[in-house]
C-alpha positions in Angstrom: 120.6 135.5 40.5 121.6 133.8 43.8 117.8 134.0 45.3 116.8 132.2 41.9 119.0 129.4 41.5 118.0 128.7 45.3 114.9 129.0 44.6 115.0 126.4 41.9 116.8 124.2 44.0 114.0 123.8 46.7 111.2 123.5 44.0 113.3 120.3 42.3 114.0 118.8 45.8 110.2 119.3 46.8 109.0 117.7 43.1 111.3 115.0 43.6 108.6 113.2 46.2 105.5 112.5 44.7 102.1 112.9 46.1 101.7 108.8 44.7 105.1 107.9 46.7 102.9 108.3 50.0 100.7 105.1 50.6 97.6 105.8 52.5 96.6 102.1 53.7 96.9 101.5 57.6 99.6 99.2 57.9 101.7 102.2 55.4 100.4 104.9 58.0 101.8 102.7 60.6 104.6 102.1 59.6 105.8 105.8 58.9 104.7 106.4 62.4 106.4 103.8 63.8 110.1 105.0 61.8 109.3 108.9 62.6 109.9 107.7 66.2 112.8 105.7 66.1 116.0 106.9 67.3 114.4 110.1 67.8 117.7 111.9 69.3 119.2 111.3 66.3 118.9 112.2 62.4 116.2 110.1 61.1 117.8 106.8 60.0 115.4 105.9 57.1 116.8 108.2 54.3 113.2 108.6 52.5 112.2 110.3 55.8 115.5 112.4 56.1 115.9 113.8 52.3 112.2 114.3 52.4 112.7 116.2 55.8 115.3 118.5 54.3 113.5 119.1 51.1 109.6 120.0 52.7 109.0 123.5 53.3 105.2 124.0 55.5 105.5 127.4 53.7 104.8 126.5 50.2 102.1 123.9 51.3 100.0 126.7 53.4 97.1 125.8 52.1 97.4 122.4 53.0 96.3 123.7 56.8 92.9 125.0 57.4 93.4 127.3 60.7 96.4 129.1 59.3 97.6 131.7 58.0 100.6 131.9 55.5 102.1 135.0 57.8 101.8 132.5 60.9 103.4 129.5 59.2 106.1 131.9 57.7 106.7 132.9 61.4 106.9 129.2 62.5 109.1 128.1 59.9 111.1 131.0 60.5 111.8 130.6 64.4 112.8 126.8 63.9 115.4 127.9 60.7 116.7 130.8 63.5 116.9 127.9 66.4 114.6 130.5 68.6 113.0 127.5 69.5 114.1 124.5 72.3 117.3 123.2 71.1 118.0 119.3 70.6 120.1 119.2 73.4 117.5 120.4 75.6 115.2 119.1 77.6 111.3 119.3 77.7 109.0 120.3 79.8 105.6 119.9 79.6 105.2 122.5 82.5 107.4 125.2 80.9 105.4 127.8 79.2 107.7 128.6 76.5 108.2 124.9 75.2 104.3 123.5 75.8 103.7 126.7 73.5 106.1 125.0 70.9 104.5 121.7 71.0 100.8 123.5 70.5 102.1 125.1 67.6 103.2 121.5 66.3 100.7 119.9 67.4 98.0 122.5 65.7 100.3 121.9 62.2 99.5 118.5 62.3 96.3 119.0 63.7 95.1 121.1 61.2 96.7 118.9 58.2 94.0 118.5 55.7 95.6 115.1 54.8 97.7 112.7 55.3 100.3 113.5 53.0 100.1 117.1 54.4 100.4 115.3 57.8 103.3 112.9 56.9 105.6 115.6 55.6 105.2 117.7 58.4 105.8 114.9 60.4 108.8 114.0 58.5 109.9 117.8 58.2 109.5 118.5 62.5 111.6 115.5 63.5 114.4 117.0 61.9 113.7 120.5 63.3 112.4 120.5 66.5 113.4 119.1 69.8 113.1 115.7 70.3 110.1 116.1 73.8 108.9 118.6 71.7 108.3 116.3 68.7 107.4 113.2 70.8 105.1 115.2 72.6 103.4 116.9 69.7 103.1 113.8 67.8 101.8 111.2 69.5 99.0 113.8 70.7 98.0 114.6 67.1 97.8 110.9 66.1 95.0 110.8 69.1 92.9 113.7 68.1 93.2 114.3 64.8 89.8 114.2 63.5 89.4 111.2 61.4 87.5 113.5 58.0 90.2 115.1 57.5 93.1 112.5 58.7 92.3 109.1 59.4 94.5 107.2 62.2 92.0 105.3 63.6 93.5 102.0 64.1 97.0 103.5 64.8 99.1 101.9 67.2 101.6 104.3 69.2 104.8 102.3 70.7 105.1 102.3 74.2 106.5 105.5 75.4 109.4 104.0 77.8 110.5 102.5 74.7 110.4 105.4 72.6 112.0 107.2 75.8 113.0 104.5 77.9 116.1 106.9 79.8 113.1 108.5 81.8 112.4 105.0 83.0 115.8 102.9 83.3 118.6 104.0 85.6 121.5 105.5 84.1 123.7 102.2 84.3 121.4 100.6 81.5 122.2 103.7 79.3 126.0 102.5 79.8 125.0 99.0 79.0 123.4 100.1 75.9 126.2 102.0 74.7 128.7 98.9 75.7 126.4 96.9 73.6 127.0 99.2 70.2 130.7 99.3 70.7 130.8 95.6 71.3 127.7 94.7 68.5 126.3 92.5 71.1 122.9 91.9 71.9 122.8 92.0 75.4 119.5 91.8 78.4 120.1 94.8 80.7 118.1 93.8 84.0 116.4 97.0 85.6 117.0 96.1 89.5 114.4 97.0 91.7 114.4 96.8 95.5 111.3 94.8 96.0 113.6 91.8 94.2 116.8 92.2 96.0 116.7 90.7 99.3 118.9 92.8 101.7 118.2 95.2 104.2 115.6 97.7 103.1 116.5 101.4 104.1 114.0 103.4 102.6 110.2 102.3 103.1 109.1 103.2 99.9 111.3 100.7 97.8 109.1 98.3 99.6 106.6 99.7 96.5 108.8 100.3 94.2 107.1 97.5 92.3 103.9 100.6 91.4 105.7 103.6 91.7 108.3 102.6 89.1 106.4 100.7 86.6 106.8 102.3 83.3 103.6 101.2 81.8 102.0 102.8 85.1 103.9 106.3 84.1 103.2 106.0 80.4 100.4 105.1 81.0 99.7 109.2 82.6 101.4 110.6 80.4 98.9 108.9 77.5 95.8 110.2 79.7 97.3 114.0 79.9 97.7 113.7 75.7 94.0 112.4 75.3 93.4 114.8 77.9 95.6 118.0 77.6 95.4 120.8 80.3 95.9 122.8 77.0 92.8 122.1 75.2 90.3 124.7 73.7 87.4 123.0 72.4 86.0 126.2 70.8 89.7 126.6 68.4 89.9 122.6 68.1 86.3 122.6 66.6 86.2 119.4 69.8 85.0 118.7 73.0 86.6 116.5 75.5 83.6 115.5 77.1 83.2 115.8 81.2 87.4 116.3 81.4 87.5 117.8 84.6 84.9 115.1 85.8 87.6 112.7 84.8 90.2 114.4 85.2 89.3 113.8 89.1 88.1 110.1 88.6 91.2 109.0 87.6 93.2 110.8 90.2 91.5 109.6 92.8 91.3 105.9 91.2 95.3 106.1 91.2 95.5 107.1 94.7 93.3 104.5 95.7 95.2 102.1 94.2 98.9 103.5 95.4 97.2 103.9 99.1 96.2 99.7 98.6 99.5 99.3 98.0 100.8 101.1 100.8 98.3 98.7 102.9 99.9 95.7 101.7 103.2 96.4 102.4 102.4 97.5 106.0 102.7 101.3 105.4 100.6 104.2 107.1 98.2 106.4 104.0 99.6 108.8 102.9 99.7 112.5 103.5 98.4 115.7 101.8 100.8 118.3 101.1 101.6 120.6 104.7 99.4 124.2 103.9 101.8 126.7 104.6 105.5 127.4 103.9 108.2 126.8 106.7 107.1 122.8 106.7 109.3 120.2 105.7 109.0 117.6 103.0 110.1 114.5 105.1 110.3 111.8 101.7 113.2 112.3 99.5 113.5 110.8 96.0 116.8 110.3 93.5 115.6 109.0 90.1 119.0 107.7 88.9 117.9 108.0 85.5 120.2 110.2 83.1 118.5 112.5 79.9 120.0 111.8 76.3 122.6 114.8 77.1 123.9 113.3 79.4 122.5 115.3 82.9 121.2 113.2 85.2 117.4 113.6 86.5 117.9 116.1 89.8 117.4 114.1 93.0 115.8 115.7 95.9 117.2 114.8 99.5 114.8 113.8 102.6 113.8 116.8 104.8 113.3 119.7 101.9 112.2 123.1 103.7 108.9 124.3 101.3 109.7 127.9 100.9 108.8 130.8 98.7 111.2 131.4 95.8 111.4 134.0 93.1 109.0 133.0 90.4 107.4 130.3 92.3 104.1 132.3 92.8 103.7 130.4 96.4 101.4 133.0 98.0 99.0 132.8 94.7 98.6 129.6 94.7 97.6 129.8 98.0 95.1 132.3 96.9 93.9 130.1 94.5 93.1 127.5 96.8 91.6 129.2 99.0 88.8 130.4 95.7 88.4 127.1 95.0 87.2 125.9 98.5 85.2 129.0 98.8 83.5 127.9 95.4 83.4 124.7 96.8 81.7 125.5 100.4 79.6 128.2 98.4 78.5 125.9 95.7 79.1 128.2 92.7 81.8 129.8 91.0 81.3 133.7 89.9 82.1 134.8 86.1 83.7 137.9 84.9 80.0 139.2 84.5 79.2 138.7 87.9 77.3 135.6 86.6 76.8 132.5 89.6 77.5 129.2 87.9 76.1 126.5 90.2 78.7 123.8 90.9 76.2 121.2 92.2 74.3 120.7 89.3 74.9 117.8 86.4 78.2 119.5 85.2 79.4 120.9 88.6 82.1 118.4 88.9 83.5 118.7 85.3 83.9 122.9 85.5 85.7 121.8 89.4 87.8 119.4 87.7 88.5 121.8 84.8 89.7 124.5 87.3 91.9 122.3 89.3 93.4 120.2 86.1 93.9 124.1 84.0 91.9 123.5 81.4 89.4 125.9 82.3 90.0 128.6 80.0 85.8 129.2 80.3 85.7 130.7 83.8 88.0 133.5 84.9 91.1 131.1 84.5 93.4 134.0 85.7 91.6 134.2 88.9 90.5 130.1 89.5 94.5 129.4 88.3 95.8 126.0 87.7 96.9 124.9 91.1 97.4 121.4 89.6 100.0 122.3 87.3 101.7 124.7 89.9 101.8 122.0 92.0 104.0 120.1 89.9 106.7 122.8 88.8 106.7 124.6 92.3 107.7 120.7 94.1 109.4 119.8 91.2 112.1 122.6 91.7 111.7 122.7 95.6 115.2 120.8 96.0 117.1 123.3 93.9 114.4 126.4 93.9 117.5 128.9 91.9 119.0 125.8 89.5 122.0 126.5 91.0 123.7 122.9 90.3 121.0 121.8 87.4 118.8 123.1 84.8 116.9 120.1 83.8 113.1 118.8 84.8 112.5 116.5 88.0 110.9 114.0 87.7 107.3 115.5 88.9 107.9 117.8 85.6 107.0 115.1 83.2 103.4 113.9 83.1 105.5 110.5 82.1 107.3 110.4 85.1 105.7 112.2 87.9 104.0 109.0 89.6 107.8 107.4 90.7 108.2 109.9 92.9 106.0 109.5 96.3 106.1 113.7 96.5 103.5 113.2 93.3 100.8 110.9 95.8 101.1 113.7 98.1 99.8 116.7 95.6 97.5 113.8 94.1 96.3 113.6 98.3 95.9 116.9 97.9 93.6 117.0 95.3 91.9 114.7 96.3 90.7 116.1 99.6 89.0 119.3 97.3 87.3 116.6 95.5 86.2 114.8 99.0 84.9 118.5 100.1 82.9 118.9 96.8 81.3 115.4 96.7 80.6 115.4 101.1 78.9 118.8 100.0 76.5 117.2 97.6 72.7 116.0 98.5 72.4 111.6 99.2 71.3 110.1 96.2 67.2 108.5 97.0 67.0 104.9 97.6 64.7 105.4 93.7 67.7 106.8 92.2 69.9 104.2 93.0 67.3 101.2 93.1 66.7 98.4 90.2 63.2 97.9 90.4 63.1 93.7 89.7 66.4 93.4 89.5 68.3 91.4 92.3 71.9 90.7 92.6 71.6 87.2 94.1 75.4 86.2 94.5 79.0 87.2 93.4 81.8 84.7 93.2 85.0 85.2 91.8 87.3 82.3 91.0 90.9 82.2 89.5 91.4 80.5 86.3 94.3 77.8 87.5 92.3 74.7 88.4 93.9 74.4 91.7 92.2 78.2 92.8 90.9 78.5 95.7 87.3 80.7 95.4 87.0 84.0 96.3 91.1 84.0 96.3 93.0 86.5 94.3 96.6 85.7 94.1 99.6 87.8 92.8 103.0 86.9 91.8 106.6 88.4 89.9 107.3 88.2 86.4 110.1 89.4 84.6 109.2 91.6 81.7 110.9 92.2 78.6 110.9 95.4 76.5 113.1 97.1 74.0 115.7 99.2 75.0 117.3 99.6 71.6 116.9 103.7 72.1 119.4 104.3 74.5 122.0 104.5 72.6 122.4 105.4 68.6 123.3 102.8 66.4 120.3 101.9 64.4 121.4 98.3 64.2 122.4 97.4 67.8 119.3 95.7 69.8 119.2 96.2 73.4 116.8 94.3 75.6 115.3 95.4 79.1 114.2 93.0 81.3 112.3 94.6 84.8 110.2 92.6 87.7 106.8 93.7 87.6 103.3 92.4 89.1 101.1 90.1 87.9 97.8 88.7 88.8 96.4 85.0 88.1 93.5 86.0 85.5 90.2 85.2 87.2 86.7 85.3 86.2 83.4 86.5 87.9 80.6 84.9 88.3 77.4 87.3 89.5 74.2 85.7 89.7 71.0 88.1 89.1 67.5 87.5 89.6 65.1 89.8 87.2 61.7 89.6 86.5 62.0 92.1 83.8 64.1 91.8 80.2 66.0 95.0 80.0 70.0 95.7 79.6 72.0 96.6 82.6 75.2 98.3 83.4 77.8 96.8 85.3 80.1 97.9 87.5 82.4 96.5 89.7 84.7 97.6 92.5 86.9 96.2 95.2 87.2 97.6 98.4 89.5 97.6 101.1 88.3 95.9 104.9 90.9 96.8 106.8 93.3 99.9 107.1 97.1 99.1 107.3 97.1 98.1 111.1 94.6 95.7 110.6 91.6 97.5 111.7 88.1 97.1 110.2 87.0 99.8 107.9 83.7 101.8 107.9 81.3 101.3 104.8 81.7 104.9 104.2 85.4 104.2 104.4 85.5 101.5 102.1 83.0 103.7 99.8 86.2 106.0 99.2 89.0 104.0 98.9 87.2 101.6 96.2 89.1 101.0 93.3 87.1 99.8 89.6 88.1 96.6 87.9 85.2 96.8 85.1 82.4 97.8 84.0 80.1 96.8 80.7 76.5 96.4 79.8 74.6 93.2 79.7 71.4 92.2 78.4 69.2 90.5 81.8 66.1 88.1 80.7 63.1 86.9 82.8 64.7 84.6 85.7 67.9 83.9 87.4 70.8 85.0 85.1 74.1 84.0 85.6 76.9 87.4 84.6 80.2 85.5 83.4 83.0 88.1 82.7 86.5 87.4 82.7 89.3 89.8 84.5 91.8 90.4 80.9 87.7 91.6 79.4 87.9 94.3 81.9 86.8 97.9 79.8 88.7 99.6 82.1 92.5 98.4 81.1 94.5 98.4 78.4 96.5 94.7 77.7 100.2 94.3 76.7 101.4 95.7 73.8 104.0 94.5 71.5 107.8 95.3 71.5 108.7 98.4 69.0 110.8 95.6 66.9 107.8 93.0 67.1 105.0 95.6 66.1 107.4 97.0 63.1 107.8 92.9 61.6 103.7 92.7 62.0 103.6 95.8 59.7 106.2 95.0 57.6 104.6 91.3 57.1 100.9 93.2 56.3 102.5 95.8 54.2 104.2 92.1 51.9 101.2 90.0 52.3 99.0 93.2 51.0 96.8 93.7 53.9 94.8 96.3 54.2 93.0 97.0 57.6 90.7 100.2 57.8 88.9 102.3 60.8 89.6 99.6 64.0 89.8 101.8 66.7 93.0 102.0 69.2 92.5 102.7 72.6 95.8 105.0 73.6 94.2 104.6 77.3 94.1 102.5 79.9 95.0 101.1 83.4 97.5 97.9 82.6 96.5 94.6 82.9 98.9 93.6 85.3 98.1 95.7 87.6 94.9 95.4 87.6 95.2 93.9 91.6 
């Protein structure tokens, strides 16, 4: 009799949600997003979103997910009422084997949602349940891939992550400020300090670039590409291909080490170094964080002069195995299957398995033996400091795709990597002066000017500006607003101005770069020199006609970056003012990717 009234129970508390309550406009899609990640640390605050947590069961809805089975949803539902899975006072790890299998299993729930109410409630039902990386983490990736037939979120704007996460960002003294603001109800503006602003004595070289290393939408801005990207994915279960991953997977590696090493130029400092090749070496660059997770342990700092050894579990003499098969492919020019079978990796789609195998997200090509030396990288350097955990079990700073780039150790593994992909592309045969030629087509000038009518041509300037964000999500009170302001870089916008001669009507594809001319010590570069370190600032088609054509394109047009987004308070008014005013705005795509604007120099 027990077992029945219970059972009762959960049918009236599921009945009492209608499938008509659920509005499935985009600015009512939005706007659930935007509460499911508020205060995620915490019990949900809107109470629609909590009772209907605590009242969904995935069980009873299995058919409601193509891809599963009721036995595997039963099993699901069943670890997370047990608490077999991460707890809420842990933290995630998008590394860790046990909790990225959490997140897939999340992620494929949503994933495999046939609709949106189907979506929302699981939403709604995991914040509750799961840890809150896990949830983040899972989320956020399903709103990109989610395949619009079956869920539509095109249009969907994701808050920015420091904001949803901001204590992997801010030091630990703005978490106190937070909290000081909810006792006191104030509204205060908590200034994140950065070295490049305070003029004293600089100890540590690399505060000198703190300004790139730290920015957060530089970091989120990673962690985004790893989500539309996941190490993870298998385009055979997902029913999707990520097309040429590994290609870009390298691209954008070596784009961001490009731009760090320009940096590093600037401020006077030598390039910097790949990883040493053996244990026994030191690791000369220490890095403390000073950021504090929401339980209170602070982010492990590594001191300067770490010995690299070999530690239980960290698999040091595979992965040195596993590089050594990857240059071998490399200097070979194939990989070999588990058939035997010789995969040519200088062909069309050569670059993308290399990038595949480095990234681990081959899954196609004897993964076991290829590895994912990328991945190692990160856990093996993230734990060098403390190899055993002796005095903490939480992530570094390398073990969070959000994170990873503030600590100059990361530039190093991305050096790294890139000198595989250096090896692979040096390997390859010259492109023809036919390949590469426009027949008609002349590029008769380039001129870029800045936008302020005192700009001198040809003159790129760069200044400070203080940036404001919201930091309302350090602390819990769902009422208190806490602002960040940070110093960041900022360019003057400026336009370019490319004149073309063709004698034929045809479109064209643009692409620009900008290239170093002289290394940090002032000495001129080589062409081929400059050819590697080029960073890209746009690219686009245009249409060319008959005659001299003049290319206008501003530098905020640039394909290639992703602008400034609203605060998480100034996006939810927008969709609260669409939602009154009846606006209804279907299929605009969102680009969740992006280089930011302001850092575009």
């Amino acid at each position: 009799m027990k077992f029945l009234v219970l059972a009762l129970f959960a049918v009236a508390a599921v009945s009492a949600f209608r499938s008509d309550d659920i509005k499935e406009d985009l600015p009512h899609k939005q706007q659930a997003i935007l509460k499911l990640l508020w205060k995620v640390h915490i019990p949900n605050p809107d109470q629609e979103q909590y009772q209907r947590a605590m009242s969904y069961n995935p069980v009873q809805h299995v058919r409601q997910y193509s891809e599963w089975t009721q036995e595997q949803i039963q099993e699901v539902v069943e670890s997370v009422r047990s608490h077999k899975y991460l707890s809420k006072q842990a933290v995630f790890n998008v590394f860790n084997k046990k909790h990225i299998q959490e997140a897939q299993e999340l992620f494929e729930l949503l994933y495999f949602s046939k609709n949106w109410e189907t979506f929302y409630n699981t939403a709604v039902w995991a914040r509750e349940h799961y840890n809150a990386g896990v949830f983040v983490y899972a989320l956020t990736t399903a709103v990109i891939h989610t395949p619009k037939e079956q869920v539509d979120l095109r249009g969907i704007q994701l808050p920015k992550l420091y904001e949803i996460l901001p204590n992997l960002y801010v030091p630990g003294k703005a978490v106190r400020k937070g909290y000081e603001a909810m006792m006191t109800k104030t509204t205060p503006v908590v200034t994140i300090p950065r070295q490049h602003t305070r003029h004293v004595k600089v100890e540590n070289p690399e505060d000198l670039i703190d300004y790139f290393t730290e920015d957060m939408s530089l970091n989120a801005q990673q962690s985004m590409w790893h989500k539309s990207f996941p190490y993870w994915w298998n385009r055979d279960y997902y029913h999707h291909e990520n097309d040429r991953q590994g290609e870009l997977f390298l691209y954008v590696q070596h784009q961001l080490l490009n731009r760090y090493q320009m940096e590093r130029s600037a401020n006077y400092l030598r390039p910097v170094q790949a990883l040493p090749s053996t244990v026994g070496q030191y690791i000369r660059q220490g890095y403390a964080p000073q950021s504090v997770y929401t339980n209170g342990v602070y982010m492990p700092s590594r001191p300067d002069n770490v010995k690299q050894v070999a530690f239980e579990g960290s698999n040091v003499d595979e992965a040195m195995d596993v590089m050594y098969r990857i240059r071998s492919a490399i200097d070979a020019g194939y990989i070999v299957t588990d058939m035997g079978e010789q995969i040519q990796l200088n062909t069309t789609h050569g670059l993308d398995i290399l990038g595949r195998i480095i990234q681990g997200s081959n899954y196609k090509y004897r993964p076991e033996y290829y590895g994912q030396i990328y991945n190692w990288a990160h856990k093996y350097y993230g734990r060098i400091a403390d190899p055993q955990q002796k005095y903490s079990k939480v992530p570094s700073v390398l073990e969070h795709f959000a994170t990873a780039a503030r600590d100059p150790l990361f530039y190093r593994i991305q050096k790294s990597v890139n000198n595989v992909y250096r090896r692979y592309k040096d390997l390859l045969q010259p492109y023809t002066q036919e390949q590469l030629s426009f027949p008609g087509v002349q590029i008769q000038g380039v001129k870029v000017v800045g936008q302020a009518r005192s700009s001198t041509p040809n003159t790129l300037t760069t200044h400070f500006e203080e940036h404001e964000f919201d930091l309302s999500n350090v602390q819990t009170d769902d009422e208190t607003e806490v602002k960040g302001r940070v110093s960041r870089l900022r360019h003057e916008p400026f336009q370019y101005t490319i004149t073309v001669q063709s004698k034929v009507n045809k479109p064209a594809f643009v692409r620009i770069f900008l290239a170093p001319k002289y290394d940090y010590l002032g000495n001129k570069l080589t062409l081929n020199e400059k050819r590697w370190y080029a960073i890209e600032m746009d690219k686009f088609i245009t249409d060319l006609r008959v005659g001299q054509n003049m290319i206008r394109r501003s530098s905020d047009e640039s394909s290639l970056v992703k602008k400034d987004e609203q605060t998480y308070r100034e996006l939810f008014k927008k969709v609260e003012m669409e939602i009154q005013n009846g606006q209804q705005v279907y299929g605009q795509s969102q680009s969740h990717c992006g280089w930011p604007l302001h850092l575009l120099l």
